[in-house]
N, C-alpha and C positions, 0 to 999 in steps of 0.2 A: 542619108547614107546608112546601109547596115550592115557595112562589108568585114564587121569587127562582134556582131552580134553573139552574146554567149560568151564573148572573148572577154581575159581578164590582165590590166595592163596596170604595172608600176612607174610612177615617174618622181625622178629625186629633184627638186628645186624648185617645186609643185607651186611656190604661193606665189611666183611672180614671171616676170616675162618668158622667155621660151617655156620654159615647166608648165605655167599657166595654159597658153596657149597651147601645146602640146595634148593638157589634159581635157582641155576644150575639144579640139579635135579628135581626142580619143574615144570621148565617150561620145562624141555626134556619131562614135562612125558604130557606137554600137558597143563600146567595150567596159567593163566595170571597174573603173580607176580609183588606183590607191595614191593616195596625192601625201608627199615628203616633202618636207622641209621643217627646217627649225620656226618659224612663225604662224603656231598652233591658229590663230585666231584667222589670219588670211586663207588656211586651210578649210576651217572650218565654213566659213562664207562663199570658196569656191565650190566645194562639195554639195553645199547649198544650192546654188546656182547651175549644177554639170547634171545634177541628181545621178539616175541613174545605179543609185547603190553606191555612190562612190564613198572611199574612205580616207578620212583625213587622219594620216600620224604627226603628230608633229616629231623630230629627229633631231638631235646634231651630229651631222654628217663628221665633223673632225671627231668625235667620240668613237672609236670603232666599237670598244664595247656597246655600246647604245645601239649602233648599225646593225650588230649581231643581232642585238633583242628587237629591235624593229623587223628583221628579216622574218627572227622565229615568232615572231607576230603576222608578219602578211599569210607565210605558212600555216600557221595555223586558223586565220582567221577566214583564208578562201580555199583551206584543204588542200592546196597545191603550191607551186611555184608559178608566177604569173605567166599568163603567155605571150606577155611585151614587157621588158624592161626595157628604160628609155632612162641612163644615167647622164642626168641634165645638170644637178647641182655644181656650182663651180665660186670661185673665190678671185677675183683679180685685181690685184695690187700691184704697182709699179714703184719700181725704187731701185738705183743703181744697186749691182752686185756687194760691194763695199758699203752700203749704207744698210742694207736689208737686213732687217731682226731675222732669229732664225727664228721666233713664232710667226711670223708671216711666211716666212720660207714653210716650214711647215705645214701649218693650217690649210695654206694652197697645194701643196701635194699630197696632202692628208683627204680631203674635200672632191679633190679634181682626180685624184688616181687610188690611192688607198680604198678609199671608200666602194668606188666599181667595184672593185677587186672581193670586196669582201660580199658585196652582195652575189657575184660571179659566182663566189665558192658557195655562198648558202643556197641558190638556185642551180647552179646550173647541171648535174648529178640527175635532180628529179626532172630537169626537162628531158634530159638526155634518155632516161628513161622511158619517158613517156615516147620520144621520139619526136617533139613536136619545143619549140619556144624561139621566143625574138630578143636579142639584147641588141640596142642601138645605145650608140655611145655618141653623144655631142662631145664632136672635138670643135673645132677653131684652123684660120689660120695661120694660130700660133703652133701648130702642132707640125709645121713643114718650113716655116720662115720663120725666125727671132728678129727680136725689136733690141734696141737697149732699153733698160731697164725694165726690161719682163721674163728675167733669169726664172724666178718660181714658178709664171703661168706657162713660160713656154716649157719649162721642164715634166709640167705635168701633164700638159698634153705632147706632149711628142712621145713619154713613157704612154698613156693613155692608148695614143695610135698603135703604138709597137704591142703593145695588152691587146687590144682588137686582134690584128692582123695573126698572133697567136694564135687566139680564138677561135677565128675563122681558118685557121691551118686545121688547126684541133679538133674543128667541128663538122668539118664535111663527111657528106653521107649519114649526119648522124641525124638529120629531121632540124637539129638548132641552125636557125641563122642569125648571123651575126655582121653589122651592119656600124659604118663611120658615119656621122654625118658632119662634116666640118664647113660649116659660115662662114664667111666674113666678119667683119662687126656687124652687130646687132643693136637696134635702140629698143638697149633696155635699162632700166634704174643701176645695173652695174658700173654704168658709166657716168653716173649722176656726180661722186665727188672727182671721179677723173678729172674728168670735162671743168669741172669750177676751179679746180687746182691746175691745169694744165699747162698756163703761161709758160713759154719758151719750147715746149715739148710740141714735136709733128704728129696729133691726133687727127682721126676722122673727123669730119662734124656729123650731127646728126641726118644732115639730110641725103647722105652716101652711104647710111644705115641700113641694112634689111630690116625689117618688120617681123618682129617674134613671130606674127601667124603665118610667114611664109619659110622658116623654118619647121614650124608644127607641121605644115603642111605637107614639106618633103619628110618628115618623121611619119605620117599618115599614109603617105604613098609609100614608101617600102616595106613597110610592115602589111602593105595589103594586097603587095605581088602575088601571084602564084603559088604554094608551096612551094615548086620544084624552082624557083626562081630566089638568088641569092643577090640583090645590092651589094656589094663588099664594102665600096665607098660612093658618096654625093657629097660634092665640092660646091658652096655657094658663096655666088657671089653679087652685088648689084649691077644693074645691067648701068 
């Protein structure tokens, strides 16, 4: 596939599941991926593997300042603002309301909504300018239904969604689309200490998981609509 060829694409939570795969399918289809996340070394072996030019930063997303200079690094390092961002990174911990540190409260809307937001501001000026750019946002979910004890993740995507939905108000006619993509669960390593600590609690299991490269996949088909054609939201779910 080369229906991304020329094209230059961002993705945050690059070194493991959805990110991974995401970045997998980004650059099959053609595009030159900048692969985030905080664990430099997985970065670097995926990069490895995608070729293609791609570029591994390593990041931590809860640091905005860091976010900032990582931004004014993509910018300067492919002369523009990418023409896919796909903010993937996310943080999900469980813990009643009452019990929950407020560095967990944080870090999770730090990670899952902060973070978009700052990449938005450092990109999305020069897309607009040019008249041309993709921001897809992995939400969940959680970002339309709560759980008990998932106060911090579902608060950062439900702000998340409402961030999009902005976006996309704010963007029309201007060339930028702006695009939801919200899963179900996903079997990915995020849910590795869940799942072993879970006792008493109603989780999925693994095998009513989506598969990371069937989310990459719907992240690969909207970004390679028509121009004149806008995804707004894709809702996934296991059949």
């Amino acid at each position: 596939m080369a229906g991304l060829a020329g094209r230059t694409a961002l993705v945050t939570g690059a070194s493991r599941g959805i990110g991974a795969a995401t970045a997998r399918a980004l650059a099959a289809a053609g595009a030159r991926v900048v692969l985030v996340s905080r664990n430099a070394d997985a970065l670097r072996t995926l990069a490895s593997e995608i070729g293609g030019g791609a570029i591994p930063l390593a990041c931590d997303l809860t640091d905005m300042d860091a976010t900032e200079r990582m931004a004014t690094e993509v910018i300067t390092t492919l002369g523009d603002a990418p023409d896919v961002v796909v903010s993937n990174a996310g943080i999900f911990e469980l813990a009643p309301l009452a019990e929950m540190s407020r560095d967990v409260f944080e870090r999770t809307v730090q990670t899952n909504l902060v973070a978009p937001f700052v990449l938005l501001r450092a990109f999305l000026q020069r897309m607009r300018a040019r008249g041309s750019g993709h921001v897809v946002t992995v939400g969940s979910i959680a970002d339309r239904m709560v759980f008990p004890e998932n106060g911090a993740y579902s608060a950062a995507k439900y702000g998340a969604r409402a961030m999009h939905e902005v976006l996309r108000a704010e963007s029309r006619g201007s060339g930028v689309r702006a695009t939801l993509v919200s899963p179900g669960p996903v079997d990915t390593p995020l849910w590795d200490e869940i799942l072993e600590h879970g006792a008493g609690r109603q989780l999925p299991t693994r095998d009513v998981m989506l598969d990371p490269a069937a989310v990459a996949d719907a992240v690969l088909w909207v970004v390679t609509r028509d121009a004149a054609v806008n995804v707004d939201e894709l809702r996934l779910s296991h059949a």
